[in-house]
PAZANU-671308 format. One line per field, with one value per residue (C-alpha): residue in one letter; x negated, y negated, z negated; residue number from 1. Coordinates in steps of 0.02 Angstrom, whole numbers, plus 50000, padded with zeros to 5 digits. Example, Ala and Ser with C-alpha at 12.3 -4.5 7.8 and 13.67 -1.06 7.14 Angstrom:
REM residues 2
resn: c(a,s) $
east: c(49385,49316) $
north: c(50225,50053) $
up: c(49610,49643) $
resi: c(1,2) $
//
This chain:
REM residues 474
resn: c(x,x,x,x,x,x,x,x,x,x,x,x,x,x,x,x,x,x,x,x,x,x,x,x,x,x,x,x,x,x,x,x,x,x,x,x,x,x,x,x,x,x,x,x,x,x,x,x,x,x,x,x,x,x,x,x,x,x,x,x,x,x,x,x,x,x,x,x,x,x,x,x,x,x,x,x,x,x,x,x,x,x,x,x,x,x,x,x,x,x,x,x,x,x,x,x,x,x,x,x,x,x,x,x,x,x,x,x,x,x,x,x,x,x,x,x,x,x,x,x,x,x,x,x,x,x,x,x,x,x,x,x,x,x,x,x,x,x,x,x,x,x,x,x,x,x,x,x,x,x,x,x,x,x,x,x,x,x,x,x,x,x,x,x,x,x,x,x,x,x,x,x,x,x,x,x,x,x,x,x,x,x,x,x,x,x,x,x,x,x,x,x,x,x,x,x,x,x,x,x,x,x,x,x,x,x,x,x,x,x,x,x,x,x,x,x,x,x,x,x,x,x,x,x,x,x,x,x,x,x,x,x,x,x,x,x,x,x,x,x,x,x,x,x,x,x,x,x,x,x,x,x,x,x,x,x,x,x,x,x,x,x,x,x,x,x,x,x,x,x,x,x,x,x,x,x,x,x,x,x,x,x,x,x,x,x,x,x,x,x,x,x,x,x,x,x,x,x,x,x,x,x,x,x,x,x,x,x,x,x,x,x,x,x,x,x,x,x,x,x,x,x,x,x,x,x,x,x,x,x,x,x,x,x,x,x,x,x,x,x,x,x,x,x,x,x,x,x,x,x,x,x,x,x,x,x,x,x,x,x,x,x,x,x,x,x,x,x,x,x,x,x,x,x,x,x,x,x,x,x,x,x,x,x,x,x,x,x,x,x,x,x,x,x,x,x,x,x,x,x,x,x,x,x,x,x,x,x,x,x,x,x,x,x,x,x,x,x,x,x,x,x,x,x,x,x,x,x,x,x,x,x,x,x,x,x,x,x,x,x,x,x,x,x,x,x,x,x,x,x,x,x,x,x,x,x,x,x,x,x,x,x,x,x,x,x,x,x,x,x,x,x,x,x) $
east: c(44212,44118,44106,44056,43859,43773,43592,43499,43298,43197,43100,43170,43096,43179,43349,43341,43324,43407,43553,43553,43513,43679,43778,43727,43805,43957,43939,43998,43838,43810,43618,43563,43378,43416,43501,43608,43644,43682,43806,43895,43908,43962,44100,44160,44145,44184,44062,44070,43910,43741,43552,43477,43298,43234,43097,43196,43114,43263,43307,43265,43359,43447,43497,43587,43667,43718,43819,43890,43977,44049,44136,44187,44236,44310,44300,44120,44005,43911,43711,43564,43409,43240,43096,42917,42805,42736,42869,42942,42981,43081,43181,43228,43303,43389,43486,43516,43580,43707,43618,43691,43518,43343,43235,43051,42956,42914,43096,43121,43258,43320,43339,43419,43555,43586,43576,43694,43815,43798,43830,44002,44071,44062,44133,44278,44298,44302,44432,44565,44530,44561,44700,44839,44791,44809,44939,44962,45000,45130,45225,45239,45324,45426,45495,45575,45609,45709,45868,46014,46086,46094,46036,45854,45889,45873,45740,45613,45656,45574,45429,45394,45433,45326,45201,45134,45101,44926,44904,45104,45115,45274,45375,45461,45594,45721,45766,45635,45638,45680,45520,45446,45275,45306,45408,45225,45111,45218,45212,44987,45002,45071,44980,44880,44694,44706,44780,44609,44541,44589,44765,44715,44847,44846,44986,44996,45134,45009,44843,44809,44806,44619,44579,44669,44564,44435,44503,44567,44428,44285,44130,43954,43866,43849,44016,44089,44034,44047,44000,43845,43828,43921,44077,44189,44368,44512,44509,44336,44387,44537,44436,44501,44665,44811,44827,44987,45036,45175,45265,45200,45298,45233,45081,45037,45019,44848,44802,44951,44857,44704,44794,44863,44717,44646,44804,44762,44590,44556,44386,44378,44234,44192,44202,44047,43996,43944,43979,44136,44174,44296,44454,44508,44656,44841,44948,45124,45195,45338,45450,45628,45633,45739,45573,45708,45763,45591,45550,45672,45618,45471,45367,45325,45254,45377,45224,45146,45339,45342,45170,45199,45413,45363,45422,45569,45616,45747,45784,45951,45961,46040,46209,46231,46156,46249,46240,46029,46074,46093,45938,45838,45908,45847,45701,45629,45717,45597,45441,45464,45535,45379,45275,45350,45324,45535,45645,45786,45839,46017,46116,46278,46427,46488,46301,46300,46498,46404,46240,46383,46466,46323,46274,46083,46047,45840,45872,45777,45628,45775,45835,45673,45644,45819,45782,45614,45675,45838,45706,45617,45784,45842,45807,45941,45944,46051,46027,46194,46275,46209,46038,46072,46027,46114,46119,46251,46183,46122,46285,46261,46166,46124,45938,45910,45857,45747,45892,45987,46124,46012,46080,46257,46211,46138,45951,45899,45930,46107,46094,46065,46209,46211,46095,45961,45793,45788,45690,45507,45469,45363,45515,45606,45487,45459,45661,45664,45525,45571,45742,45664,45550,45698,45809,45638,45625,45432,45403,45294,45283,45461,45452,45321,45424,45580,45479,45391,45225,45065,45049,44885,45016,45149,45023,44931,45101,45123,44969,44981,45168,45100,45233,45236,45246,45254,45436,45441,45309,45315) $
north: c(44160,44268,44163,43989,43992,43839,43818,43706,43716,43564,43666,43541,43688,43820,43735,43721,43918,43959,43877,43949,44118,44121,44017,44147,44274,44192,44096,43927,43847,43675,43625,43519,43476,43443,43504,43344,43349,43529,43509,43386,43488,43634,43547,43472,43640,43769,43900,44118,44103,43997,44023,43923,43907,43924,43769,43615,43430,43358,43528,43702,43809,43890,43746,43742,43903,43883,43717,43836,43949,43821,43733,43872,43992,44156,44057,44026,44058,44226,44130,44228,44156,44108,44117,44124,44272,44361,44299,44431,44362,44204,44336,44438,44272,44229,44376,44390,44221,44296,44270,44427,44462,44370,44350,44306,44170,44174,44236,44358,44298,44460,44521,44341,44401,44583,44510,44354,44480,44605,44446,44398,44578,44587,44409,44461,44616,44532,44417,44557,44640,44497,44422,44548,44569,44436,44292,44349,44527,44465,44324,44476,44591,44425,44403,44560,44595,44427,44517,44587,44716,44897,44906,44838,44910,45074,45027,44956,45138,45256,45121,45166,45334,45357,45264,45401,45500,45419,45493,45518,45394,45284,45204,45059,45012,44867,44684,44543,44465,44574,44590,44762,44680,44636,44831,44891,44797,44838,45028,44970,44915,45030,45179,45247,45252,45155,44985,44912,44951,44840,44819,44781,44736,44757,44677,44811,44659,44534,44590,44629,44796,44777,44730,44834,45004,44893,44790,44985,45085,44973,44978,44998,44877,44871,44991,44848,44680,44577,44700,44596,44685,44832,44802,44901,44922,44886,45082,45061,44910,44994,45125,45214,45093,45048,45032,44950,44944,44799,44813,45006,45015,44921,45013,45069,45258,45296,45207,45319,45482,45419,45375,45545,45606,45517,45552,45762,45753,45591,45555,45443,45346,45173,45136,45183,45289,45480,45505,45545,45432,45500,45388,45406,45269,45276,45210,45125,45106,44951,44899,44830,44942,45090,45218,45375,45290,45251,45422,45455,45320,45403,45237,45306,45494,45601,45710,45521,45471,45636,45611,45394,45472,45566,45468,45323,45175,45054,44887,44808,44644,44503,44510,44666,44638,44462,44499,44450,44270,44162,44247,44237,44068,44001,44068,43996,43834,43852,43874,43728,43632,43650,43617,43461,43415,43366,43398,43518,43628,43695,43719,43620,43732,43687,43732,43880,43928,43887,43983,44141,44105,44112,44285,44233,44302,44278,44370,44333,44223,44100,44091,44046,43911,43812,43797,43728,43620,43581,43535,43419,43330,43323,43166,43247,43360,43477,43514,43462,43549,43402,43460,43619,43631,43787,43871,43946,44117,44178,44272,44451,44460,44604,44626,44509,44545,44451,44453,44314,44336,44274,44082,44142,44222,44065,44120,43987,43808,43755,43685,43511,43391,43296,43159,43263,43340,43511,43585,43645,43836,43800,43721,43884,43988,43914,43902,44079,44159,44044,44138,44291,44246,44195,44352,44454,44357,44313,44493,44463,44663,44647,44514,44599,44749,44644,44547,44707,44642,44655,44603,44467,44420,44360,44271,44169,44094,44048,43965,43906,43828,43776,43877,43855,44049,43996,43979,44183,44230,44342) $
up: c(46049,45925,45792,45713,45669,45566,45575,45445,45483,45499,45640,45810,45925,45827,45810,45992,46051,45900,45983,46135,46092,45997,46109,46241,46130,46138,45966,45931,45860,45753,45714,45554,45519,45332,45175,45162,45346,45349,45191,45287,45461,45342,45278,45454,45562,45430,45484,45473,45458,45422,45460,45313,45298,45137,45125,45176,45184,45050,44940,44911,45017,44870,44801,44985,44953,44790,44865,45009,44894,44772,44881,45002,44871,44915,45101,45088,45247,45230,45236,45305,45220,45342,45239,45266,45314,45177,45038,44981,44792,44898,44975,44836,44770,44884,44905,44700,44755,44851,45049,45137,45207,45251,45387,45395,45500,45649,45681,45839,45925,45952,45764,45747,45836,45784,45583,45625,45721,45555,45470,45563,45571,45380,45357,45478,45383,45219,45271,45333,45173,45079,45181,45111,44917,44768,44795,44970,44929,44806,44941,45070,44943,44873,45067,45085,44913,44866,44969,44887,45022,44961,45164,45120,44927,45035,45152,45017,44938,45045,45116,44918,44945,45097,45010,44909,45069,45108,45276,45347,45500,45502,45623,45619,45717,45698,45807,45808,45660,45539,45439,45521,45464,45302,45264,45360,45223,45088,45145,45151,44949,44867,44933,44832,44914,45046,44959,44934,45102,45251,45357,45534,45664,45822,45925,46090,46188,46153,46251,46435,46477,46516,46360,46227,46215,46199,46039,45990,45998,46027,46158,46168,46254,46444,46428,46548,46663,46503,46352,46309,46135,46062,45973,45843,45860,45764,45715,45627,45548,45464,45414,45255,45244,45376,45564,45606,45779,45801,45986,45997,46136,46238,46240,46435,46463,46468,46313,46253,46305,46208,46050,46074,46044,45884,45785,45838,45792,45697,45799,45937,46051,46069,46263,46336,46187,46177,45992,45912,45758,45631,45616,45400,45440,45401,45561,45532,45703,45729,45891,45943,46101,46085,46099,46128,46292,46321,46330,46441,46572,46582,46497,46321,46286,46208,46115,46070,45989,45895,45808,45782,45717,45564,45449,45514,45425,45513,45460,45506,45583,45474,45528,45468,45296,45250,45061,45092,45175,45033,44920,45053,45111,44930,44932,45084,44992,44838,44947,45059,44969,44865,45000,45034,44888,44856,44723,44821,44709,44796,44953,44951,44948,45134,45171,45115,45204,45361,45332,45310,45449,45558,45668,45660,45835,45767,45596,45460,45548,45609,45440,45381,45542,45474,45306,45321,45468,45335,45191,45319,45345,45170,45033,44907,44769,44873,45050,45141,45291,45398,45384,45427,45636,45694,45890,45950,46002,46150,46254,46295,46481,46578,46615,46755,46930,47042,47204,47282,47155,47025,47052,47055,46870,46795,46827,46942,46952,47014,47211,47231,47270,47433,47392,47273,47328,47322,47178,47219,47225,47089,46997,47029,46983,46817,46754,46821,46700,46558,46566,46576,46434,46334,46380,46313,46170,46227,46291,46414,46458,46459,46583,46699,46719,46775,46866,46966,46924,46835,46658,46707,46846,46720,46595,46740,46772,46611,46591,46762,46701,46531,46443,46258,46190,45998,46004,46034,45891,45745) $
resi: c(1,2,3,4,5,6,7,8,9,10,11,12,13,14,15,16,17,18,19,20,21,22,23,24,25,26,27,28,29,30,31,32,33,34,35,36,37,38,39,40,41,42,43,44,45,46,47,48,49,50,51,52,53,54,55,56,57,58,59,60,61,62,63,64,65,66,67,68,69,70,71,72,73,74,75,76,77,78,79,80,81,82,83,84,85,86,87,88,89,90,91,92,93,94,95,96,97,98,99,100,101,102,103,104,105,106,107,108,109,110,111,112,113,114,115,116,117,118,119,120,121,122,123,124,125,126,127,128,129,130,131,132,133,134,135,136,137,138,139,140,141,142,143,144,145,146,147,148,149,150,151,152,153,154,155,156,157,158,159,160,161,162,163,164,165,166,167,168,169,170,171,172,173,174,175,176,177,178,179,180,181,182,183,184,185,186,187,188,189,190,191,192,193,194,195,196,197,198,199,200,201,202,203,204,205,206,207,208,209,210,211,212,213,214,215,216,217,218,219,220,221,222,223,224,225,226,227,228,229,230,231,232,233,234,235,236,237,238,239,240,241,242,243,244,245,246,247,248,249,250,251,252,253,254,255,256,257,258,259,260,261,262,263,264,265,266,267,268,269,270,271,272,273,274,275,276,277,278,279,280,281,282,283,284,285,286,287,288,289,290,291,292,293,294,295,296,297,298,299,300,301,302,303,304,305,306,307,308,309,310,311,312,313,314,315,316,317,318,319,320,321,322,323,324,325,326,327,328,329,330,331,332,333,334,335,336,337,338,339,340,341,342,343,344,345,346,347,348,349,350,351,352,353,354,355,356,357,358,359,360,361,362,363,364,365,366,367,368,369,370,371,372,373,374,375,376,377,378,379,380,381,382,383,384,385,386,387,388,389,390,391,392,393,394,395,396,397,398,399,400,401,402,403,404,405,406,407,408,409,410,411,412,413,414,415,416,417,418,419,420,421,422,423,424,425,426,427,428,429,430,431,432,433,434,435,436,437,438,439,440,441,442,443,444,445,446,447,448,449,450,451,452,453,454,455,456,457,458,459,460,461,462,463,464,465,466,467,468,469,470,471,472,473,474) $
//
């Protein structure tokens, strides 16, 4: 889906292609015949953007927008005004009004589309500039910086360090968990000349194969079956901030060879395209594999790891760093503790003996999961050790192997007793790639190489099993 699109025009015949112009595009589209109606619909679907004609049978149009951005605020749909032929005073209004842009009746269906895609590019854009500054901005740094350790002491040093190098590229490696994201914005906001432009992510173990030069670098249209319209990449939206590639090693080789090749020359081309667009973006690389051995395997590009390794920043997993358990332990107290709206203002001395005592196999993101699950389950000023829900962690496995001795190794279900059914293929199937899943930690690359199969392969059968992934999620 491209988008969410509102139209409010008292026009039944233009509501109607209006509608399926856009929903042809791939847009999500709501229809209102009235200011008041539209107001409400607004409200209800929460649209990117809204076609808003400008003479309405129960209000003036700008009356319309001027609601629109009061109660959407900095969230507000970006509105392209309708107005009719000729009036070019009603447009100049309107976009003093703050309308990003105005067309004129009769509308072309065709520049409908083009000015509602301009319209939903720059409202996307906006948001991932505005996602990491403000309040946000200062929550991320508060996250990593609430620790104690003279281990993240030294790692929040050079991300500063580092920071004044606007174009150095950085790598990130450390367990999932850890905060690689957070050390990768806080390495995006305090560089100088690129901390006001965007931070675009781009998770490489989270998108098919297929699909991830075209989220990278774009494509024009007709570049593929299904490239209706052209589209820009992640690399143009970044422009003049911070690419961070999370699970960089997981990239497949050939998109490897063409990444290659925009950190050499800083151009690339959209798929499909014949011209070179220059690429002035930063990129902070992150990933748990151990990229060295990688290289050696033969699955990540020794010249690719050289360029993505100039600068390194590690961050240990909590079990090495056990000075950062309790700050960060009260931290996540305060914050959902305020969300709850509860008066817990402590952990209870035996709570905090266990929280010590504890490896936390999932680092800092399990740490985070038991408190708020701890604040859920606590009606006390203190939160006790009762409300504390820890696992035992995960014992050591060896990478498992699809071979007969996978049942003997605890990878398949145990055989059925006299009297029980066997289990299904399908049954097998399933425990087998949950176990896999949860021996990956949700790395579904991970999984597909174990596996011997394709990527698509491995997420069908998750679908097809109705396998929650959230569990596994940064």
């Amino acid at each position: 889906m491209n988008g969410k699109v509102l139209v409010i025009d008292d026009e039944r015949t233009f509501r109607v292609v209006a509608e399926a112009a856009l929903g042809a595009e791939g847009y999500e589209v709501r229809v209102a015949a009235s200011a008041g109606e539209g107001l409400e619909k607004a409200r209800a679907f929460q649209p990117e953007v809204v076609v808003l004609d400008r003479n309405l049978p129960d209000a003036d149009g700008l009356s319309v927008l001027s609601a629109l951005q009061a109660e959407g605020g900095a969230d507000a749909p970006l509105v392209v005004m309708a107005t009719a032929y000729g009036e070019v005073e009603n447009a100049v209004h309107a976009i003093k009004a703050g309308a990003f842009d105005y067309l004129t009746k009769p509308i072309q269906l065709p520049e409908l589309v083009v000015t509602v895609g301009k319209a939903a590019e720059a409202r996307r854009l906006k948001r991932r500039n505005e996602g990491f500054s403000g309040a946000t901005r200062r929550r991320a740094e508060a996250n990593l910086c609430v620790g104690e350790s003279a281990e993240m002491r030294r790692v929040l040093e050079l991300a500063e360090k580092v920071a004044s190098s606007p174009d150095t590229t950085v790598l990130i490696q450390g367990e999932s968990g850890t905060g690689k994201e957070i050390v990768a914005h806080l390495v995006h906001v305090h560089t100088p000349g690129r901390c006001e432009a965007p931070f675009v992510e781009l998770n490489c173990a989270a998108i098919p194969e297929t699909l991830l030069e075209s989220e990278l670098f774009g494509h024009e249209k007709g570049a593929f079956t299904d490239a209706k319209r052209a589209k820009p990449g992640l690399l143009e939206q970044a422009e003049g901030g911070t690419l961070f590639l999370d699970e960089v090693g997981d990239m497949p080789l050939a998109t490897q060879a063409k990444l290659l090749k925009v950190l050499e020359t800083q151009q690339f081309r959209r798929l499909g395209g014949t011209r070179d667009i220059a690429a002035d973006v930063r990129f902070v690389s992150a990933t748990h594999r151990d990229l060295d051995a990688a290289v050696r395997e033969g699955s990540f590009r020794l010249d690719l790891f050289h360029r993505l390794d100039v600068f390194h920043l590690h961050i240990p997993p909590l079990r090495e760093r056990r000075d950062d358990v309790l700050p960060l332990a009260r931290f996540f107290l305060q914050r959902y503790a305020r969300r709850a709206g509860k008066e817990l203002r402590e952990l209870a001395p035996e709570t905090e003996r266990r929280l010590l005592a504890y490896p936390f196999p999932g680092n800092v993101r399990e740490l985070r999961n038991v408190i708020e699950r701890a604040v859920i389950l606590s009606s006390g000023p203190a939160v006790e050790p009762e409300a504390v829900l820890l696992r035992e962690p995960p014992p050591a496995a060896p990478a498992p192997r699809a071979t007969a001795a996978g049942a003997a190794e605890g990878w398949l279900p145990e055989p059925p007793g006299a009297e029980a059914a066997p289990p299904t293929l399908e049954e097998v199937e399933r425990t087998y790639l949950l176990r896999l899943l949860e021996q990956a930690r949700g790395n579904r690359s991970q999984v597909a190489r174990w596996m011997g199969v394709s990527y698509p392969t491995v997420m069908k059968k998750i679908v097809d099993y109705r396998i929650d992934l959230s569990r596994w999620r940064e």
